[in-house]
KENU-573987 format. One line per field, with one value per residue (C-alpha): residue in three letters; x, y, z. Coordinates in Angstrom, 1 decimal, padded with zeros to 4 digits. Last residue first. Layout:
BEGIN
r (ALA_...)
east (X_...)
north (Y_...)
up (Z_...)
//
This chain:
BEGIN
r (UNK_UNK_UNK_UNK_UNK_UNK_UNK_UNK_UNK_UNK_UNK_UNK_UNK_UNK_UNK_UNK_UNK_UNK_UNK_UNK_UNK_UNK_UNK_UNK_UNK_UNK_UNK_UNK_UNK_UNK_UNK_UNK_UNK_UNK_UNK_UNK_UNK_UNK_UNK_UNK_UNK_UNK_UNK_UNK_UNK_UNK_UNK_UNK_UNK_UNK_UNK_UNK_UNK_UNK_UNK_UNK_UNK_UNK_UNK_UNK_UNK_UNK_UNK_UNK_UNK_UNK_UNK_UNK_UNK_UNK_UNK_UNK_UNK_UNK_UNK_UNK_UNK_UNK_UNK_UNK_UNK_UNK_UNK_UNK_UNK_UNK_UNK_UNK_UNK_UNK_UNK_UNK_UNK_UNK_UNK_UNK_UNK_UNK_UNK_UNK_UNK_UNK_UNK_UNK_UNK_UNK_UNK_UNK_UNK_UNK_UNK_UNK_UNK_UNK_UNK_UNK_UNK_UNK_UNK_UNK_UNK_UNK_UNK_UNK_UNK_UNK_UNK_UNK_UNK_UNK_UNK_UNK_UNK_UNK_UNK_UNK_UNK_UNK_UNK_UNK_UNK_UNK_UNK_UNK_UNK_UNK_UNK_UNK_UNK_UNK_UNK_UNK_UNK_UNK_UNK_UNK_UNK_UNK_UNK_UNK_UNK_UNK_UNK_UNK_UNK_UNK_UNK_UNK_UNK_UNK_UNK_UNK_UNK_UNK_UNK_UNK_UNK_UNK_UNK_UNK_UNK_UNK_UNK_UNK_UNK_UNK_UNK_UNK_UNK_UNK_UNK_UNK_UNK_UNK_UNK_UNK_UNK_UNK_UNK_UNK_UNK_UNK_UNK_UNK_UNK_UNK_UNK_UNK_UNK_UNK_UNK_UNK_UNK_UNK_UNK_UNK_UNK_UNK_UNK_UNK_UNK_UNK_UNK_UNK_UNK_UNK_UNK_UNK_UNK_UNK_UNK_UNK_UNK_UNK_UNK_UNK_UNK_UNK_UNK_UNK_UNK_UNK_UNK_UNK_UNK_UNK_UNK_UNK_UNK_UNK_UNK_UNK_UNK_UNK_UNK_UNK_UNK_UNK_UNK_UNK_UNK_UNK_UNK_UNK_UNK_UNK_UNK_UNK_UNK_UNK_UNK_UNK_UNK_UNK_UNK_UNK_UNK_UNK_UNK_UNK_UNK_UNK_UNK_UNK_UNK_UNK_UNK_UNK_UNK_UNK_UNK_UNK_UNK_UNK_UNK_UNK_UNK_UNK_UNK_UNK_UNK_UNK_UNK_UNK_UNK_UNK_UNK_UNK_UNK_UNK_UNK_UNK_UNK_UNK_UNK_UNK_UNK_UNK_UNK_UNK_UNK_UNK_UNK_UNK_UNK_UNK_UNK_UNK_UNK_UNK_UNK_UNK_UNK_UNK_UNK_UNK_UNK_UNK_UNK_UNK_UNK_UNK_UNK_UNK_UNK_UNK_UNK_UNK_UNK_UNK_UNK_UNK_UNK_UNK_UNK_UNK_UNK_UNK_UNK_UNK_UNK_UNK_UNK_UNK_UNK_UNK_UNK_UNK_UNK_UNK_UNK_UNK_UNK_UNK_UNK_UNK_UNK_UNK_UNK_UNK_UNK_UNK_UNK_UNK_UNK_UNK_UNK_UNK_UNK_UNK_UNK_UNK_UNK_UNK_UNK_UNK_UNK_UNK_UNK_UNK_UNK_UNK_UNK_UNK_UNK_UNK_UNK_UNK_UNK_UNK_UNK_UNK_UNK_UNK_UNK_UNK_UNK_UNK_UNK)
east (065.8_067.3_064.5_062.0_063.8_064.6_060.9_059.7_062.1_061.0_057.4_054.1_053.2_054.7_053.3_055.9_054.3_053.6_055.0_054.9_054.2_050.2_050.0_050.7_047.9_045.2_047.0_045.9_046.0_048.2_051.2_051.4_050.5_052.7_056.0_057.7_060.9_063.6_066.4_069.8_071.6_075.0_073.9_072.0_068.5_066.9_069.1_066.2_067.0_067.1_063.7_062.0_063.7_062.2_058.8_058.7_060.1_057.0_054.6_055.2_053.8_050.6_050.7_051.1_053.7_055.7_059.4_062.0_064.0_066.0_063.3_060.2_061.1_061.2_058.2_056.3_058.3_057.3_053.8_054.4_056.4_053.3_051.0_052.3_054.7_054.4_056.8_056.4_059.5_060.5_061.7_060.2_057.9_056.9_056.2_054.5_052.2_051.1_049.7_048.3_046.2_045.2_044.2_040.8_042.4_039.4_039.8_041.6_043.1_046.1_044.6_043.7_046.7_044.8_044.8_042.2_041.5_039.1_041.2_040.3_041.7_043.8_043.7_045.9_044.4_042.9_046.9_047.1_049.6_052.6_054.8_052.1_053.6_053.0_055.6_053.7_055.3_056.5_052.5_051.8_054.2_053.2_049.3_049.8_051.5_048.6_045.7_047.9_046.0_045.8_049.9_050.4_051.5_054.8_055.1_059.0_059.4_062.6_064.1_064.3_068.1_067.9_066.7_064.8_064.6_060.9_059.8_062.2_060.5_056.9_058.4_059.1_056.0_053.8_055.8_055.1_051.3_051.1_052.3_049.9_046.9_047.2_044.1_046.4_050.2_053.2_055.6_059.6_061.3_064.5_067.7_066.4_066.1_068.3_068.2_070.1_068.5_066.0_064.8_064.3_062.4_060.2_059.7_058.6_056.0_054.3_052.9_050.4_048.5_048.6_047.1_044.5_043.2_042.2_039.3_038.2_042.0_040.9_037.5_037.4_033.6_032.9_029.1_026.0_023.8_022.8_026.7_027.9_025.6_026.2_030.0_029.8_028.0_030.7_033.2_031.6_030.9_034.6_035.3_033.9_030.1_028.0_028.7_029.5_028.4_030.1_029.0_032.3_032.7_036.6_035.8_033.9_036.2_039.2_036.8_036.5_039.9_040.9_037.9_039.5_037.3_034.7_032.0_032.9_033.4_031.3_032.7_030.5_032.4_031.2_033.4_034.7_038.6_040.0_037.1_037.6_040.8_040.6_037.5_039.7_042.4_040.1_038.3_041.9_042.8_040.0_039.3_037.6_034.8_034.5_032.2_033.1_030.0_029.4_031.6_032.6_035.3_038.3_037.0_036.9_039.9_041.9_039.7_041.4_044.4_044.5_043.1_045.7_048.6_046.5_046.8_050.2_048.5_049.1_045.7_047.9_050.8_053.5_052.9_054.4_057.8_060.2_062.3_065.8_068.4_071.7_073.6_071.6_073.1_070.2_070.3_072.6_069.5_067.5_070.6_071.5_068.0_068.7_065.5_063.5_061.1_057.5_057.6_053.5_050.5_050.9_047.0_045.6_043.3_044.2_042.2_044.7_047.1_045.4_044.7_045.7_046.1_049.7_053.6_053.9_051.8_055.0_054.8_051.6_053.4_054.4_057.1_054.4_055.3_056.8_060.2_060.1_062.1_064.9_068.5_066.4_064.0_060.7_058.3_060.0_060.1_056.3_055.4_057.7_056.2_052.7_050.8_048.3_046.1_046.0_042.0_041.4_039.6_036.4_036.3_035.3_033.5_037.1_036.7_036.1_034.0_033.9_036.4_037.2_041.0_040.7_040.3_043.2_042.0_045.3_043.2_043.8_045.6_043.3_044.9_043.7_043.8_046.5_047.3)
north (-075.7_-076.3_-073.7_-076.1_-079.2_-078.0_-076.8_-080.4_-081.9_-079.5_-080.7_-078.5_-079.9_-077.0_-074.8_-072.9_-069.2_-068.5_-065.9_-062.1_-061.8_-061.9_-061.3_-057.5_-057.8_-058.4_-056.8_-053.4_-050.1_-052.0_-051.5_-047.8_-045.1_-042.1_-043.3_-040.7_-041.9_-039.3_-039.0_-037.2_-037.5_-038.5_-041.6_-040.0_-040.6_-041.1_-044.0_-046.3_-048.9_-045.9_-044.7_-048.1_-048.5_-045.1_-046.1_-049.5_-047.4_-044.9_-047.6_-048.7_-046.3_-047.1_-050.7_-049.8_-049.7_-051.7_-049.9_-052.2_-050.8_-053.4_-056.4_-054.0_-051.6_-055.0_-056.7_-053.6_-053.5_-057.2_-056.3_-052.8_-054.5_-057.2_-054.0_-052.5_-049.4_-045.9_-042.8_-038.8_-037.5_-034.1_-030.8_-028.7_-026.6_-030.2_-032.5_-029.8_-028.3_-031.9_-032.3_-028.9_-030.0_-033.9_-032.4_-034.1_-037.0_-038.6_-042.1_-043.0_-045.5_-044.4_-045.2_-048.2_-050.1_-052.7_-051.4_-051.0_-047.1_-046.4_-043.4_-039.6_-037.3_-034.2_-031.4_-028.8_-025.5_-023.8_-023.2_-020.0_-018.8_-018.4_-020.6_-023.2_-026.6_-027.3_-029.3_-032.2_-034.9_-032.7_-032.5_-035.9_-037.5_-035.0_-035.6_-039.5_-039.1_-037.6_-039.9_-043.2_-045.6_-049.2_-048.5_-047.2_-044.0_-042.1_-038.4_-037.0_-033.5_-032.4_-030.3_-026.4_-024.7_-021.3_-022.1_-020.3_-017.0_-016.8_-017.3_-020.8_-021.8_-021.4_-023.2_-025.7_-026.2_-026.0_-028.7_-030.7_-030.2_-030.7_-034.2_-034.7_-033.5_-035.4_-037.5_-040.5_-039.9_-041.6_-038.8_-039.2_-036.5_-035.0_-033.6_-032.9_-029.0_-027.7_-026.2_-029.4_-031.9_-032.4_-029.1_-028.8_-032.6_-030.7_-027.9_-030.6_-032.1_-029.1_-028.9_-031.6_-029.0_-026.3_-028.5_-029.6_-025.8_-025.7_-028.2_-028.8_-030.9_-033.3_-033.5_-031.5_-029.9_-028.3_-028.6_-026.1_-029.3_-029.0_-028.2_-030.7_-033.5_-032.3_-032.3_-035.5_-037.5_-036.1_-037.7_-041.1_-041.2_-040.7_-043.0_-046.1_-047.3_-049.1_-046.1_-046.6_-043.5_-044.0_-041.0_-041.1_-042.5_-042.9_-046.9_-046.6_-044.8_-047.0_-049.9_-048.9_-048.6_-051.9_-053.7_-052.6_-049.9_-052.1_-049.9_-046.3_-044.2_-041.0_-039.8_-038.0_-036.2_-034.8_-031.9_-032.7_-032.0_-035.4_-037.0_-034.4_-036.0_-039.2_-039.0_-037.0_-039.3_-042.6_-040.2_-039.7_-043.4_-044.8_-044.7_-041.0_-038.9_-036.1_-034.2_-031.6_-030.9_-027.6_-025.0_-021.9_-020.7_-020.9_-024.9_-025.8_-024.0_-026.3_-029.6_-028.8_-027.9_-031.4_-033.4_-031.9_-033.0_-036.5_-037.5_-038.9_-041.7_-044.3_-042.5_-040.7_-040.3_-042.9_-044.3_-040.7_-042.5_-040.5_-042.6_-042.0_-043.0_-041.7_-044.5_-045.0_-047.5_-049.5_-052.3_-050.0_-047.6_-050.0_-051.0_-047.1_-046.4_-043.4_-042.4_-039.2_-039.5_-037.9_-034.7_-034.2_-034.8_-034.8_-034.7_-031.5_-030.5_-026.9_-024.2_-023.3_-022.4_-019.4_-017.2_-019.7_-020.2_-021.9_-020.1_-018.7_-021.6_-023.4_-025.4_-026.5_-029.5_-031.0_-029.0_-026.9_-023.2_-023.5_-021.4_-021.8_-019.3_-019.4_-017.9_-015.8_-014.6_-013.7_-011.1_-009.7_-012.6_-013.3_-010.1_-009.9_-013.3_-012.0_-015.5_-017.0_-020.4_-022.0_-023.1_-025.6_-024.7_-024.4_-021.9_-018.7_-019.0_-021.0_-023.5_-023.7_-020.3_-018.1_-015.1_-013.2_-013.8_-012.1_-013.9_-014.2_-015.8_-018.0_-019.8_-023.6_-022.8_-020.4_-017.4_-017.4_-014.5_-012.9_-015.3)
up (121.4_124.6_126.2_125.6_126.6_130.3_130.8_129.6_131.9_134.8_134.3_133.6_130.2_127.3_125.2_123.0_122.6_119.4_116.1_116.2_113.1_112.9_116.8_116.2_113.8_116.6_119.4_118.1_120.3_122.8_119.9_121.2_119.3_117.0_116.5_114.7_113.4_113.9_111.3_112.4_108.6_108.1_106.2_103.4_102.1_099.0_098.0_096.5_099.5_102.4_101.0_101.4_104.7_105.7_104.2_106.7_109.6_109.2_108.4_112.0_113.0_111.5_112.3_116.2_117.8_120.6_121.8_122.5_119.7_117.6_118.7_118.9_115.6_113.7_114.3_113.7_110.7_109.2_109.8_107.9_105.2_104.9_104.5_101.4_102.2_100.7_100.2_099.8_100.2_101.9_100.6_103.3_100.9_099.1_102.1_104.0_101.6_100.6_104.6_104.4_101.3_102.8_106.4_105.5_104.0_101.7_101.3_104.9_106.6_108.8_112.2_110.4_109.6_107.9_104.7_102.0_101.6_098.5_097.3_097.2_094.8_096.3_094.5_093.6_092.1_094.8_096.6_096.9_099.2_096.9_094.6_093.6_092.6_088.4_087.6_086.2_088.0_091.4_091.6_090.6_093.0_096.1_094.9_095.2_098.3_099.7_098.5_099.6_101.8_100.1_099.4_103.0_103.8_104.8_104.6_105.2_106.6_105.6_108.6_108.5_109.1_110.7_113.8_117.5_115.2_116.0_112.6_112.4_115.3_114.5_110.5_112.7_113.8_111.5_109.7_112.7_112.2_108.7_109.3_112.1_110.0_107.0_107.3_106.9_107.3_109.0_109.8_109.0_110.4_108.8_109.1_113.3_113.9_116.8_120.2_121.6_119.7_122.8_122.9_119.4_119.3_122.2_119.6_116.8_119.2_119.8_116.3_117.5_119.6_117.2_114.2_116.6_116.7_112.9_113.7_109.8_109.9_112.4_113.5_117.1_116.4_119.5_119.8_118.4_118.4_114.9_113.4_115.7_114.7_110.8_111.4_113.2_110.2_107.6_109.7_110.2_106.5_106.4_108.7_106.6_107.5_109.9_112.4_115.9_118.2_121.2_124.1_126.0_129.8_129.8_129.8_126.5_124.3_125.7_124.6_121.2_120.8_122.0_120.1_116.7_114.6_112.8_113.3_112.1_115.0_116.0_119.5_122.5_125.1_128.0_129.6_133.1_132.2_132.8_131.1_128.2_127.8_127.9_125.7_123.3_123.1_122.8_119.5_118.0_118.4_117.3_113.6_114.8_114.4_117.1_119.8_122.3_124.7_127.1_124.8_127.2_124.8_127.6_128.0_124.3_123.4_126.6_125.3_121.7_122.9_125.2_122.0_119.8_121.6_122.8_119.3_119.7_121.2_124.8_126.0_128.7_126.3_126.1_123.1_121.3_121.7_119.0_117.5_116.9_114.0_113.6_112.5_109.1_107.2_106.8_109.2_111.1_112.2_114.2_115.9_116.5_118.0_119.7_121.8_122.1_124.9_125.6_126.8_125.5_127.6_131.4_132.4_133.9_130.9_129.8_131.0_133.2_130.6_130.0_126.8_124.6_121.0_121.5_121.1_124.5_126.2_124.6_128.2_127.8_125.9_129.1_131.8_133.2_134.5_132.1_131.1_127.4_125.7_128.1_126.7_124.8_127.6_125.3_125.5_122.2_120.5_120.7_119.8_116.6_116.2_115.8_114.7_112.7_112.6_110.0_108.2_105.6_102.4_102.3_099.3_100.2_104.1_105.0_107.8_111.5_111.7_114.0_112.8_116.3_115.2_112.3_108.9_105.6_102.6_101.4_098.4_100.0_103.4_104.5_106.7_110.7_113.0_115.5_118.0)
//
């Protein structure tokens, strides 16, 4: 690690800067790296020898001083399935999801939660603190419970019960706010800011892009030492989307590919401030060709959806999140909520795998994409499936029909299975 550049006006910082965000406009911070370093420390024919074999193993292309600092959970090396059934209902025979359910806290978010407990812990920080819909707040309790740092999470109040009580059972400090997430989020910065904590909030936090960019070199090492065609992300605060596009483009500067993947945001309808700037950008023509990006907004929305790990009215990752649909050549697509029930439904009877709404936006945008002809049949698409359906029973129940109730007699048994 070498410094930090801004992603809205490209102000570059050294890596002593101590700020979270930009001092000249606010914008977003990346974080920076000597790849001519990187390379030349490297065994080619084994880039990532460990010693772990979870996301700690690309300690080599990560912030970090020492991997010991990081928390001793398995987070990361979750599965890449083929899902040709899936796939054929659209034509697409090379479908696979990517199973993030099957981190510790059953999220995707556990990536940056573990480089963000691991910064926390080499800096000498004594409380990390976060808002969150849920999952991104349950990660970091999970985390910071396995490291021994206290933890204390702003929410807003109607978060579903499953969240709330992973928060609670790791021993977090819940703060539920009678109010959206953003108001949450603005409320934690000003906590943080008085209390001297860690501030994790996704996107102002420019170390939980580096954790969730891990993902895309595990889908290298699982294609083979290749780049996918194309990875469809389902987006909210932006931060996970821009985070796999961070990664690739890691491997890409270290020689690792040559071909980039199209990084693919997927929203829903009530929840779609980044799509809306892709469309109006590629609209209007007017996409930035170097590294200032101060003139694109992003306009808030008043979110209304009930997948609510992707429900937001200000994404705070929202900049970095358009920067990586448009310089990989992705698509920016939406789904209403009735095609994200029906695809919940969906990716569990063709998959076996049990998401949460927000992932399952992913497969509901896909399909959306493979009806207007925006994709092509030969290509390796990965779905990324970032919680597990546990998260949210409540709207998992809405379509997944009733049990038959029987009386407790053989003959009744006999009849119910008949029909």
């Amino acid at each position: 690690m070498i410094g930090y550049q801004c992603i809205r006006c490209g102000q570059e910082y050294a890596a002593d800067y101590e700020g979270y965000i930009c001092s000249s406009c606010g914008g977003n911070l990346d974080v920076k790296y000597d790849y001519c370093q990187i390379r030349s420390q490297w065994d080619e024919q084994n880039p990532f020898p460990g010693p772990r074999q979870d996301q700690f193993k690309y300690a080599s292309l990560m912030p970090l001083s020492d991997i010991e600092s990081a928390p001793p959970l398995r987070v990361g090396a979750t599965p890449l399935h083929a899902v040709p059934r899936l796939g054929e209902l659209f034509g697409l025979p090379h479908l696979m999801l990517k199973d993030e359910g099957l981190n510790p806290s059953q999220s995707f978010k556990d990536r940056a939660s573990a480089m963000i407990i691991a910064r926390a812990r080499e800096t000498g920080v004594g409380v990390v603190c976060g808002a969150s819909t849920g999952n991104a707040g349950s990660s970091m309790a999970c985390m910071a419970a396995a490291a021994n740092i206290p933890c204390v999470v702003f929410v807003p109040e109607k978060a579903p019960p499953a969240k709330i009580a992973q928060l609670l059972i790791y021993g977090a400090r819940v703060i539920a706010v009678r109010g959206s997430y953003d108001q949450a989020f603005d409320l934690c910065a000003t906590v943080c800011e008085a209390k001297g904590w860690f501030n994790r909030n996704t996107g102002f936090n420019p170390f939980t892009r580096e954790g969730k960019k891990t993902c895309s070199f595990e889908l290298f090492e699982q294609l083979g030492g290749q780049a996918p065609d194309r990875v469809i992300v389902p987006t909210g605060d932006g931060n996970i989307i821009s985070g796999i596009w961070k990664g690739f483009r890691d491997l890409h500067a270290v020689g690792l590919i040559d071909d980039m993947p199209r990084i693919d945001c997927a929203q829903a309808e009530g929840s779609a401030a980044i799509s809306n700037a892709v469309q109006r950008l590629r609209a209007s023509g007017e996409i930035p060709s170097g590294a200032d990006w101060s003139s694109v907004e992003i306009a808030p929305v008043q979110a209304d959806t009930l997948a609510d790990s992707i429900s937001v009215d200000d994404p705070r990752d929202g900049l970095a999140a358009v920067r990586a649909v448009i310089e990989s050549g992705g698509e920016a697509v939406t789904a209403s909520d009735e095609a994200i029930l029906d695809a919940i439904k969906e990716v569990a009877r063709f998959t076996g795998v049990f998401v949460e709404p927000s992932c399952a936006c992913a497969w509901a945008g896909l399909k959306r994409l493979a009806e207007q002809g925006r994709v092509q049949a030969d290509q390796r698409i990965v779905l990324l499936m970032t919680g597990s359906g546990l998260k949210d029973i409540q709207n998992a129940r809405k379509v997944a029909g009733e049990p038959t109730v029987i009386d407790p007699t053989v003959e009744a048994a006999l009849e119910a299975v008949q029909t």
